[in-house]
Structure formats: C-alpha cells, structure tokens
C-alpha positions as CSV (number, residue, x, y, z in Angstrom):
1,X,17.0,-27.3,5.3
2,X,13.3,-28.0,5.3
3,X,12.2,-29.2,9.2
4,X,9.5,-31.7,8.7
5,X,8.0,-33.3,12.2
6,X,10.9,-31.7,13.8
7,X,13.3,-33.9,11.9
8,X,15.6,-31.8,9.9
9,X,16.1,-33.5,6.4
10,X,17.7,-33.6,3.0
11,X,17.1,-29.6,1.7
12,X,14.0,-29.6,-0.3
13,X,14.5,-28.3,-4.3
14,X,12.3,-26.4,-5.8
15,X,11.7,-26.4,-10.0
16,X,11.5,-22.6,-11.6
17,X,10.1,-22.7,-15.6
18,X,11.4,-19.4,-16.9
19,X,9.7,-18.5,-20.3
20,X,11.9,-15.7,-22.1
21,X,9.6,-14.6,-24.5
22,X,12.0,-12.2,-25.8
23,X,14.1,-14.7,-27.1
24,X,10.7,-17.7,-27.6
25,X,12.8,-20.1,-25.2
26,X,12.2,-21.5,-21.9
27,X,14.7,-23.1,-18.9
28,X,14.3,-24.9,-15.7
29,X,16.2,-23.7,-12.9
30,X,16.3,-25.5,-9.5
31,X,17.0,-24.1,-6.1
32,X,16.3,-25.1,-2.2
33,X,13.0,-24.0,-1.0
34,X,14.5,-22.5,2.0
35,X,16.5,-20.3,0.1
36,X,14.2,-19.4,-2.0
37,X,11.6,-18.3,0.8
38,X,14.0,-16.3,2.4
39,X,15.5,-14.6,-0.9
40,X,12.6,-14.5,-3.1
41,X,9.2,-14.2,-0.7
42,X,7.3,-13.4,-3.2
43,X,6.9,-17.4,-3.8
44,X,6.0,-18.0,-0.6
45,X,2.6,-17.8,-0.9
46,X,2.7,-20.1,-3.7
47,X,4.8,-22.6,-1.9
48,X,3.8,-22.8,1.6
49,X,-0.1,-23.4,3.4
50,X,-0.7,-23.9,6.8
51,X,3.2,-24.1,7.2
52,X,3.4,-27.4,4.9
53,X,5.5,-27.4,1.2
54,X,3.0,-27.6,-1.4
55,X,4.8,-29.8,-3.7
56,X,2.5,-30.2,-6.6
57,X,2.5,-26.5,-7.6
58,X,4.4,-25.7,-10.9
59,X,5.9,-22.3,-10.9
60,X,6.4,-20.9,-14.1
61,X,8.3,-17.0,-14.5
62,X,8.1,-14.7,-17.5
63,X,11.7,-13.3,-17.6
64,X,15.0,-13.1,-19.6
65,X,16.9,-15.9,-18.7
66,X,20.2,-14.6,-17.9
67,X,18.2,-12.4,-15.2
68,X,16.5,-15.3,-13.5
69,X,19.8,-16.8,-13.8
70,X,21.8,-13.5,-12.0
71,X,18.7,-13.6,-9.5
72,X,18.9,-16.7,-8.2
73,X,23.0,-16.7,-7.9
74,X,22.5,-13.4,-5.7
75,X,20.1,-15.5,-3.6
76,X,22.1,-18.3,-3.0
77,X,25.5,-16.1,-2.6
78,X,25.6,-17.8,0.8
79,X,25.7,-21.2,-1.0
80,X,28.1,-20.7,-3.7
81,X,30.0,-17.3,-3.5
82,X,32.1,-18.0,-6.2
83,X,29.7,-18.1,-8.8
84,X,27.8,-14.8,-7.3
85,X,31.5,-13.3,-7.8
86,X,30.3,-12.7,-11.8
87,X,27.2,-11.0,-10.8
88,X,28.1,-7.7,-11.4
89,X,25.1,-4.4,-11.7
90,X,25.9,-2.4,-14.6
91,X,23.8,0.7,-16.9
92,X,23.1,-2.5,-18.8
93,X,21.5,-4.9,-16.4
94,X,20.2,-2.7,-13.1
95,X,16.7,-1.4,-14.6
96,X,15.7,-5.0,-15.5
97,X,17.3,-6.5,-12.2
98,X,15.7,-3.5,-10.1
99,X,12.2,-4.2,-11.4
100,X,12.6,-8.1,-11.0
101,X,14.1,-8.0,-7.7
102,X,11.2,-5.3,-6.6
103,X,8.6,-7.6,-8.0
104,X,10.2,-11.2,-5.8
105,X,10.7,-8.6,-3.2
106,X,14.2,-9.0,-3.1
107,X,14.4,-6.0,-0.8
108,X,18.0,-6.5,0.0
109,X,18.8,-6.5,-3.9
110,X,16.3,-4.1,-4.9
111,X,18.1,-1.2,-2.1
112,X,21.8,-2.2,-3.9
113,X,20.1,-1.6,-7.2
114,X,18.3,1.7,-6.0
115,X,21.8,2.5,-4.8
116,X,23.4,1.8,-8.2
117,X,20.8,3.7,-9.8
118,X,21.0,7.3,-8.1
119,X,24.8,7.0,-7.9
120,X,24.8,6.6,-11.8
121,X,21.6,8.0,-12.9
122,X,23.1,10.3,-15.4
123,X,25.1,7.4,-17.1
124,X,21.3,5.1,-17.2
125,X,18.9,7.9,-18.1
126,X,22.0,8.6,-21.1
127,X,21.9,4.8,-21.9
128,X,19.3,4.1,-24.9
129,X,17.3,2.5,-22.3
130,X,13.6,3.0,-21.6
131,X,12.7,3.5,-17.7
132,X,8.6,3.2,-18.6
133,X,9.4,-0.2,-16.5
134,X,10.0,1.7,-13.2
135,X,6.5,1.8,-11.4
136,X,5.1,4.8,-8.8
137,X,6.5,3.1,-5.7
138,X,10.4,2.8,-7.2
139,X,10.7,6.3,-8.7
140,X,9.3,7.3,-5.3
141,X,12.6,5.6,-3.9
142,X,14.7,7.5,-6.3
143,X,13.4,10.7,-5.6
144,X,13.9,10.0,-2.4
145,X,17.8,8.6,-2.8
146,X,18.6,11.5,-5.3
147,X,19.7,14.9,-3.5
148,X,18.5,18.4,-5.0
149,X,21.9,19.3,-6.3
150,X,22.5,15.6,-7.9
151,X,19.3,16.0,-9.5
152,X,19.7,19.1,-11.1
153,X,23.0,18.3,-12.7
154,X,21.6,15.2,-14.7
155,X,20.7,15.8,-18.1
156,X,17.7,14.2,-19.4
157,X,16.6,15.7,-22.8
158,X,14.1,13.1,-23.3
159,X,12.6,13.9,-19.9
160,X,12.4,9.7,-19.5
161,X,12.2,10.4,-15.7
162,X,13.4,13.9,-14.4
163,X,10.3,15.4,-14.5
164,X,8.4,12.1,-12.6
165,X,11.2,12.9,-9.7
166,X,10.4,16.5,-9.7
167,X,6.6,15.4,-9.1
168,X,7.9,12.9,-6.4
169,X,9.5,15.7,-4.5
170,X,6.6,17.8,-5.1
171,X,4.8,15.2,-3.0
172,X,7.3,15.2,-0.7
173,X,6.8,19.0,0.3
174,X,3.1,18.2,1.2
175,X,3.9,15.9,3.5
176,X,3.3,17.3,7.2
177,X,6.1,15.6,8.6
178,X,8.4,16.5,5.9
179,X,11.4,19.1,6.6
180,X,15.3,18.6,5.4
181,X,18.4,20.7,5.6
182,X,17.7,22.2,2.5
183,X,13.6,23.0,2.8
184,X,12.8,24.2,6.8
185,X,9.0,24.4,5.8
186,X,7.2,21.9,4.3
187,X,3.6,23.1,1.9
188,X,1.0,20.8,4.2
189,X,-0.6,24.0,5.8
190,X,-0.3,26.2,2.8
191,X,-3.5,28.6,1.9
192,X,-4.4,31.5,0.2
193,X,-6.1,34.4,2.2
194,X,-9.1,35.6,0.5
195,X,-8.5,39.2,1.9
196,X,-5.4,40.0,0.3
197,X,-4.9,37.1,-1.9
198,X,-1.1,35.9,-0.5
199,X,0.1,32.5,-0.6
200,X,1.0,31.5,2.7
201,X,2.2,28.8,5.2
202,X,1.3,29.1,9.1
203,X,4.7,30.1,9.4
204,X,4.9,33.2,7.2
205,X,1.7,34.6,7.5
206,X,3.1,35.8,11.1
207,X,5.3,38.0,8.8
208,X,3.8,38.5,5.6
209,X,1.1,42.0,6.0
210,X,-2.6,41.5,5.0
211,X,-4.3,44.6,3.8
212,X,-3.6,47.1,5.8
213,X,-6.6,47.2,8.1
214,X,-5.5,43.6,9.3
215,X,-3.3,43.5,12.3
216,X,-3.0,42.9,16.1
217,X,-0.7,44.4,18.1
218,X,0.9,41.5,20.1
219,X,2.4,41.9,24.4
220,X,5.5,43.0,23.1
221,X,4.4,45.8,21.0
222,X,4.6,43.4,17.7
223,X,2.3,44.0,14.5
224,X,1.0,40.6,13.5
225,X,-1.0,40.0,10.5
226,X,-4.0,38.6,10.4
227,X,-5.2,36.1,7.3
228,X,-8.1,35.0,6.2
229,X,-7.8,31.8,4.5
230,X,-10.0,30.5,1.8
231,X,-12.1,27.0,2.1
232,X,-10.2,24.5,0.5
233,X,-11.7,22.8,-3.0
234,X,-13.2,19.4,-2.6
235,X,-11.7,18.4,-6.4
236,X,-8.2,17.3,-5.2
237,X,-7.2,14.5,-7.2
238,X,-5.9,13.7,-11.2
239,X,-6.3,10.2,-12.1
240,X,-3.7,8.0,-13.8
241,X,-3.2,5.1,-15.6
242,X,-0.3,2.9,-13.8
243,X,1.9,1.9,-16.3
244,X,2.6,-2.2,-16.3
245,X,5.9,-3.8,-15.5
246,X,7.4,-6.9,-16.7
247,X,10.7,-9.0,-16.6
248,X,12.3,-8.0,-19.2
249,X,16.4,-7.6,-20.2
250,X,17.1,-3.7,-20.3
251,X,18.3,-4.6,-23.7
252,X,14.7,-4.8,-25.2
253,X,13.8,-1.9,-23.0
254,X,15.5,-0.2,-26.1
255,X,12.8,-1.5,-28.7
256,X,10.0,0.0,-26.6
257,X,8.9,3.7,-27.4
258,X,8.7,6.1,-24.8
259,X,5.2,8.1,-24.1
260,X,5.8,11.1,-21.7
261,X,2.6,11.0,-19.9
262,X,1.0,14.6,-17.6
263,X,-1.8,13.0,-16.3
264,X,-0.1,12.3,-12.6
265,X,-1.9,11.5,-9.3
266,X,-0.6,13.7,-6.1
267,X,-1.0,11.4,-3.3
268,X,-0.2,14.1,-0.7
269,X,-2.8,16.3,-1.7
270,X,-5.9,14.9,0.0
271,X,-8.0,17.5,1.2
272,X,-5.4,20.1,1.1
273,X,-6.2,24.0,0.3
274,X,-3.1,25.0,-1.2
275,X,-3.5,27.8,-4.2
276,X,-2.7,30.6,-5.8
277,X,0.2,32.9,-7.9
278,X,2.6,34.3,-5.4
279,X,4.0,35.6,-2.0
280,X,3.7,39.5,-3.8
281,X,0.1,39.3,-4.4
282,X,0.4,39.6,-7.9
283,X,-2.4,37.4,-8.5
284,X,-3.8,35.9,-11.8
285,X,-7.4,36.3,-11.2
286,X,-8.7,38.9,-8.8
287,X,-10.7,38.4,-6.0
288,X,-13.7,40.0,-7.0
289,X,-14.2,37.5,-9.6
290,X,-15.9,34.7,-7.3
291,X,-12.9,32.8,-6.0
292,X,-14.4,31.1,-2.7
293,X,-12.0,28.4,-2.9
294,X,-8.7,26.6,-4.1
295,X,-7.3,23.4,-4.9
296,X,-3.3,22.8,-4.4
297,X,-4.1,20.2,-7.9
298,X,-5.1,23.0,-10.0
299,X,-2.4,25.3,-8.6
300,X,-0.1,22.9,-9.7
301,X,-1.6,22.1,-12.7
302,X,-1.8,26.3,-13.5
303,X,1.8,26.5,-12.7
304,X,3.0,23.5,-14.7
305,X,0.8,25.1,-17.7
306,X,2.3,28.4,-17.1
307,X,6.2,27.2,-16.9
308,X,5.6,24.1,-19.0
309,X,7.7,21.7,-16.3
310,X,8.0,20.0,-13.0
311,X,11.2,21.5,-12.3
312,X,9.8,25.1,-11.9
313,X,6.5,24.0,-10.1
314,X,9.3,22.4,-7.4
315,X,11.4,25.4,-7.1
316,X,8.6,28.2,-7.1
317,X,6.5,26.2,-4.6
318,X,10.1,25.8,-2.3
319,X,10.3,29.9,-2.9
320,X,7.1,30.2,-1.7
321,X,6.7,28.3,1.4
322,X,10.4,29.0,2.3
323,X,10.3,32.7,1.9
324,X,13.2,34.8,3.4
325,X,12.3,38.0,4.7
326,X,15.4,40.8,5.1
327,X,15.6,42.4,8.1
C-alpha cells in the first residue's frame, strides 16, 4: 500500500514495457509499486524523489519475456503463492535469472540462484550454455560458494569459467584477512629475499635458512634466519575489458560464441611484492642479473606462461605459502 498524507490508500500499480528483442516482441506487465520497491530496488530510483511516486515516468526493460514474467511472480510470491508455485530454477533458466535478478538487485533471488549454481555447476558449465553473461562481481560469489574439492571435480573442457574461479581464489589468497580450514596462510606478506632468492611468507621465513652466513641465535638457543626482502615493483596491475551483460533467455546464450579471454585484473594485488620460482631456490633468473625488485602480477603471469593455467598458479602459490616442514 502506498501511504500518501498519512492516509493509506488503494495500492498504487505500476506499468513495466518489456521489449524481448530476441523474439522482436514487447509486453506490459503491471505490479504494485510497493512491491516492486521492495523486490526490485533497482527501480526505485526511477520511481521515487523526495519520497513522492513519480507517476509520469515510463519504464521500459530489455528482457525475454518469460523471465520478466518469472521475476515478477517471485516478487509478488507473498501476493499470489500459487502462481510462484511454477517458478522453478533449472540448468535452463538460472544463468539468465541470476544475471537479471543481480542487475534489479534481487539479492534474495540472486543468493538462491548462486545457490543453485555451485550446487549444480557441473550440470550448467555441461549445458550448451554460454556464461560470458556472468560479470567480475558474480563469478566472485561463485568462487567464493564453490569449495576446493567441488571445484576440482567439475569438468570444463571449454574452460567457460574454471579457470576465472581459479583467478578468483587466487585473489582470495592475497587477501590479508584471508585464512580457511584448508589454506592457514594467506600470500598478503609474501616476498622474495634478494640474498638467497626464497619465496617466502612472514611465517616461514622463521624456518626457511638464508645463506648460510644469515642467522641469529634466539633466548632459547634457536637458529633463526634472517631475510632480506626485495622492494616491491610499482607495475602491479593488468587491465581488462569488463565484458557486458544483458537480459537475455539462457536459450540464446547458446547462439553466442565464447572468447576465452587472459588479460585479467588482480584486485588484491595493490602494491604487493610477491615474486619469484620457488621455496628450493631453484630460481629462473639469478640474482646477479639486476633483479632489485618483483611484482606478484608478473609472477603470476610467469607461472601461468610456464604451466599454461590458473589451476596450477592456485595450487603452486598454496604450496608455497603453506609449506610443511618435517621435523
């Protein structure tokens, strides 16, 4: 119900012209304005200034119909449950539904859909289905729903999104405040020493020897090593182009080819010094030949070169800044 002068009145119906250019048609669907700023904010701003219903503003959508049409029952579920009772997600609908509930900010809808996605991501990424829709900020959800083991059992051979949530959790391990079950250590202090020319984390280069001229004997009778770590490169970043999303049914995400793309942007990475081969010292350029300083983005970049994926960057930078040591 729309409150107007503090006299609650007849609910106020709001006109949506949906143009399915797909298909060259276009509908009207109505729904209350109250539902449709609580459900769907993104048309609040459109709707609403200074707190008053702007009722002269036509809203027109770009989306396949029977989306719109599955949107708006799942936002007024409340109103008529049994016609949201044949909104079901499926392999079929959940990538179009995702990006159009993400883009109304449907957050509700979008989680359930992120759900549905990582629980059957084997089953979608298997589907003939292009995921070029999903944008940076909804492939970082995935990664973030979708457990090491899980993602390692899904087959993609068309790499439509394994490798993007490899990079994702990549990101992830840069994050100072990052640390799970599965990876104690996170990579945000990570540096090479420019005496013996380690990879190392504040953590193990308490453990891991320098040369052997570099050492303090601790209170307790302990050798400690000491590093020297190398200034940290000022070129941190790789640009890239964001790729744009519409409405669309997953059906014509078929019809759309599908571009692997390598130029990536780490977001983590800002001003980070985090380089170089391995924990053994077996390093790929020696030290004698100018090295002053490292950039995490070309280590990254030399390892994905080197091993041709994401999935072995992820796994040889986990080795490295979770390094066991035998006693």
């Amino acid at each position: 119900m729309c409150p107007v002068n503090g006299i609650i009145n007849e609910p106020v119906i709001v006109t949506v012209k949906v143009c399915d250019e797909a298909k060259g048609v276009e509908k009207d669907f109505r729904c209350e304005l109250d539902v449709l700023m609580i459900e769907m904010p993104y048309f609040k701003d459109f709707l609403i200034k200074d707190g008053q219903f702007i009722s002269e503003v036509e809203i027109l959508v770009h989306c396949d119909l029977k989306i719109f049409e599955w949107l708006l029952l799942y936002a007024r579920k409340h109103i008529d449950p049994d016609a949201y009772k044949e909104c079901i997600l499926s392999t079929s609908n959940v990538l179009a539904l995702l990006v159009s509930s993400n883009f109304l900010k449907m957050e509700h809808l979008t989680s359930e859909c992120l759900e549905y996605f990582c629980k059957h991501a084997g089953d979608i990424i298997a589907s003939p289905f292009s995921l070029d829709c999903l944008g940076d900020s909804l492939v970082e959800r995935i990664a973030l729903g979708l457990k090491l083991e899980e993602l390692d059992k899904i087959k993609d051979k068309k790499d439509k999104i394994k490798s993007k949530i490899f990079f994702k959790k990549i990101e992830h391990l840069f994050d100072p405040e990052y640390t799970t079950s599965y990876c104690p250590n996170n990579a945000a202090y990570l540096f090479r020493c420019q005496k013996c020319g380690k990879i190392l984390t504040r953590n193990i280069s308490i453990i891991v020897p320098c040369l052997p001229n570099r050492f303090i004997i601790s209170r307790r009778g302990d050798m400690i090593p000491v590093h020297d770590p190398m200034e940290p490169s000022e070129k941190e970043l790789i640009s890239t182009d964001e790729p744009s999303h519409q409405c669309i049914e997953a059906s014509d995400y078929s019809k759309q080819s599908h571009t692997p793309t390598s130029s990536i942007t780490f977001s983590n990475l800002h001003c980070r010094s985090v380089v170089t081969s391995n924990i053994n010292g077996q390093i790929t350029m020696p030290i004698s030949q100018k090295l002053t300083s490292f950039s995490c983005t070309e280590l990254l970049i030399q390892w994905f070169v080197e091993s041709g994926n994401w999935r072995d960057v992820f796994w040889k930078l986990w080795a490295t800044i979770n390094l066991q040591v035998s006693q």
